[in-house]
Kinemage of the C-alpha trace (Angstrom):
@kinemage 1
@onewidth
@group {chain A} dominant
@subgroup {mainchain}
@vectorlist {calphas} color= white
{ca unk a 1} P 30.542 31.767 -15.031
{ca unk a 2} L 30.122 31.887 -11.250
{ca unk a 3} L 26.183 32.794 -11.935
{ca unk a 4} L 25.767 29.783 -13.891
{ca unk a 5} L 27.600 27.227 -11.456
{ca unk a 6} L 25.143 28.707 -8.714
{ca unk a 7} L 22.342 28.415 -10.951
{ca unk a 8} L 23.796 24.382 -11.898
{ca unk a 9} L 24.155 23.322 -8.433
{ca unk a 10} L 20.175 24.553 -7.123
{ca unk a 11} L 18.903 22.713 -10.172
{ca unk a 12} L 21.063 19.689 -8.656
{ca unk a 13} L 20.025 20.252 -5.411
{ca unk a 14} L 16.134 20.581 -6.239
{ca unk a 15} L 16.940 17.210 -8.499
{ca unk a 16} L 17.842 15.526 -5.775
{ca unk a 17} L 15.539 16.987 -3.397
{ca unk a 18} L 12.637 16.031 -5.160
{ca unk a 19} L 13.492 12.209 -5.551
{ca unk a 20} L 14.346 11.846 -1.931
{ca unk a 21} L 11.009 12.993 -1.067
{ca unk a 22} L 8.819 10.951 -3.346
{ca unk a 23} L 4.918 11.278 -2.412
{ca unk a 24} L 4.479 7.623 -1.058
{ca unk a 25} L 0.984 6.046 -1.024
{ca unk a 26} L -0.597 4.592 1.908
{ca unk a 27} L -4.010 2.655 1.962
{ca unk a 28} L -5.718 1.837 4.996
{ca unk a 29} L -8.179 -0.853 3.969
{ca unk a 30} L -10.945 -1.530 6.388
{ca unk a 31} L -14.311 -2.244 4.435
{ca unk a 32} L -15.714 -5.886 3.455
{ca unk a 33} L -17.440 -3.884 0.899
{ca unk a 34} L -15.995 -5.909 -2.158
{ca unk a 35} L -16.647 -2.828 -4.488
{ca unk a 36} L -15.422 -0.839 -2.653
{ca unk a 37} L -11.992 -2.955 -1.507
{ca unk a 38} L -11.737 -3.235 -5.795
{ca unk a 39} L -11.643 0.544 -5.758
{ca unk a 40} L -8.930 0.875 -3.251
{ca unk a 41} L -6.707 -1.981 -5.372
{ca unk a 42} L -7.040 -0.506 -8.580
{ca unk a 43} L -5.973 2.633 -7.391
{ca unk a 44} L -3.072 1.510 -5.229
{ca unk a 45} L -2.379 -0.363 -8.472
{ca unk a 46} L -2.510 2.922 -11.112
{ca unk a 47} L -0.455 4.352 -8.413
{ca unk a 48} L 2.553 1.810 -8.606
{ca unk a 49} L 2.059 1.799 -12.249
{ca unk a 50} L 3.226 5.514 -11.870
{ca unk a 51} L 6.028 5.018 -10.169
{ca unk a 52} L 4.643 5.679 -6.933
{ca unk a 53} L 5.471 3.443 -3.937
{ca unk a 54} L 2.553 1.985 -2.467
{ca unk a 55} L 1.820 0.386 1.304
{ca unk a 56} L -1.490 -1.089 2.196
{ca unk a 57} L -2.771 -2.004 5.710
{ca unk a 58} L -5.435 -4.092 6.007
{ca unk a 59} L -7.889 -4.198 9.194
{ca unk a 60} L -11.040 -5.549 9.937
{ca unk a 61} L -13.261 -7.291 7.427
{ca unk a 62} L -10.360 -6.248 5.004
{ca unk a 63} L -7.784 -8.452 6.894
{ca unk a 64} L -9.247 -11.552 5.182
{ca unk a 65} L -8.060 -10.035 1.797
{ca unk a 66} L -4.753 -11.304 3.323
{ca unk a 67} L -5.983 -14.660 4.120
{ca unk a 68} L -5.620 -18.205 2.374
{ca unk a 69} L -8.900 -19.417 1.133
{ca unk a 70} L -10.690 -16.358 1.218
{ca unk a 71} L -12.623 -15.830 -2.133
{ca unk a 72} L -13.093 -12.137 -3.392
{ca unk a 73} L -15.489 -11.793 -6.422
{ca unk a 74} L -14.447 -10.555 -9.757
{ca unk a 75} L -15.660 -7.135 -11.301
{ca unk a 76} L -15.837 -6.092 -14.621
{ca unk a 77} L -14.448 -4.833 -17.030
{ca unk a 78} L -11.471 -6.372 -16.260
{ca unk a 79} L -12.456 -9.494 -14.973
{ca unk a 80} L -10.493 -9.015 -11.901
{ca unk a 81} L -10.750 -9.714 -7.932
{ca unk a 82} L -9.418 -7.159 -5.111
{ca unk a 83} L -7.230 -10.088 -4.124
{ca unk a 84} L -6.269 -10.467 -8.077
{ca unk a 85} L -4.807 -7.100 -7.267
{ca unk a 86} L -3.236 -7.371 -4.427
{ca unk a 87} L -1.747 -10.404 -4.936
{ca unk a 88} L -0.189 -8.549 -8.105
{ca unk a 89} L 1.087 -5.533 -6.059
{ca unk a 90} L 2.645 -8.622 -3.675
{ca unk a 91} L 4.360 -9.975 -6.400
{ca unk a 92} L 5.879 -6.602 -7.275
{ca unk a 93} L 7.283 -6.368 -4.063
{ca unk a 94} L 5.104 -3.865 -2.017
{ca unk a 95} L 4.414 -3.662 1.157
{ca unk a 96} L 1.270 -5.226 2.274
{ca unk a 97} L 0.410 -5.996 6.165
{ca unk a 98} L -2.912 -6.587 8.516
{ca unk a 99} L -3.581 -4.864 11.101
{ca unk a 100} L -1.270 -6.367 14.458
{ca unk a 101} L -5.069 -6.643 16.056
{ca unk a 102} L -6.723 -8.627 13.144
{ca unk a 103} L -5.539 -12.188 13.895
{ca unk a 104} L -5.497 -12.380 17.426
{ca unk a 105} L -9.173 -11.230 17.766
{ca unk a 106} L -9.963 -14.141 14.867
{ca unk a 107} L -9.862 -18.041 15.118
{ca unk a 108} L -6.641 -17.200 13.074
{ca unk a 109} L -2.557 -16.953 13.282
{ca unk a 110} L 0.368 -16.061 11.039
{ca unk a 111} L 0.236 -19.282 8.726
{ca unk a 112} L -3.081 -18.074 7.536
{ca unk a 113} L -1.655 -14.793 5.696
{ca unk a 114} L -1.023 -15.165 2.240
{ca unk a 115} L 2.886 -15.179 1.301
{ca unk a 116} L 4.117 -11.827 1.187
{ca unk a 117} L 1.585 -10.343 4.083
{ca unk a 118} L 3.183 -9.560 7.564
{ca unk a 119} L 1.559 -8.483 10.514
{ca unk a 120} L 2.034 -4.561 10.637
{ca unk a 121} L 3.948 -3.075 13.967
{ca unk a 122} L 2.067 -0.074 15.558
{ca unk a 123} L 4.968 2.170 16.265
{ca unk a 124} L 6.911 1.208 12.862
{ca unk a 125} L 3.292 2.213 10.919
{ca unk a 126} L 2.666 5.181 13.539
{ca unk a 127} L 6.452 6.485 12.407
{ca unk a 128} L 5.695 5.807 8.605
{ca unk a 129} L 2.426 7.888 8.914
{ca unk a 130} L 4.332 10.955 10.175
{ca unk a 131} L 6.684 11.164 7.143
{ca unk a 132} L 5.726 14.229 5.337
{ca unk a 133} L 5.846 12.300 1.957
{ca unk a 134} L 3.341 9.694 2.782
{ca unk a 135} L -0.511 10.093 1.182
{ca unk a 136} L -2.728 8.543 3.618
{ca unk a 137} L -6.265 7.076 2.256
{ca unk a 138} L -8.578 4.846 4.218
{ca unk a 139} L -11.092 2.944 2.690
């Protein structure tokens, strides 16, 4: 009996173990590629739609994903924009940010982003980076 209350509580313990270490996905978007931006949101989409929390930090010519009024062209087969996409992975409540360097070197400010998009903090996303559960991609 004493075996198999040992044996009970590791399988607990690895149970819980395992959810509070959850591989997290993080995309660094950089590229104004458009093909390549679409790549980046369908995976960081097939991601969430496994369960998997997703982050995505947009710099550069990427940072106008995050704009109002910025037009991103649709691809095939689904008939679908990178901003479709990320506008859907806003809507389901992850975390999307530019880069805290995008708007101040642009003719733009805060009431540009798109609802939802914040402007990332260096040390917060420096932190985030270091946790052992976070997948890191950079497009």
């Amino acid at each position: 009996m004493q075996i198999l209350l040992i044996a009970l509580s590791l399988i607990m313990a690895n149970a819980t173990d395992s959810t509070q270490h959850q591989d997290e996905l993080f995309i660094v978007l950089t590229t104004g590629d458009q093909e390549t931006q679409m790549m980046a949101m369908v995976l960081a989409t097939q991601s969430a739609n496994q369960d998997v929390p997703v982050r995505i930090l947009l710099c550069s010519e990427a940072g106008y994903l995050g704009t109002e009024g910025s037009e991103s062209m649709q691809f095939e087969p689904a008939g679908r924009s990178p901003k479709d996409l990320l506008n859907g992975l806003i809507q389901r409540g992850f975390t999307v940010e530019v880069c805290g360097i995008f708007l101040p070197n642009r003719d733009l400010t805060e009431q540009n982003l798109k609802e939802g998009i914040t402007i990332a903090s260096p040390p917060e996303v420096a932190a985030y980076m270091k946790s052992e559960n976070v997948r890191y991609f950079t497009f």
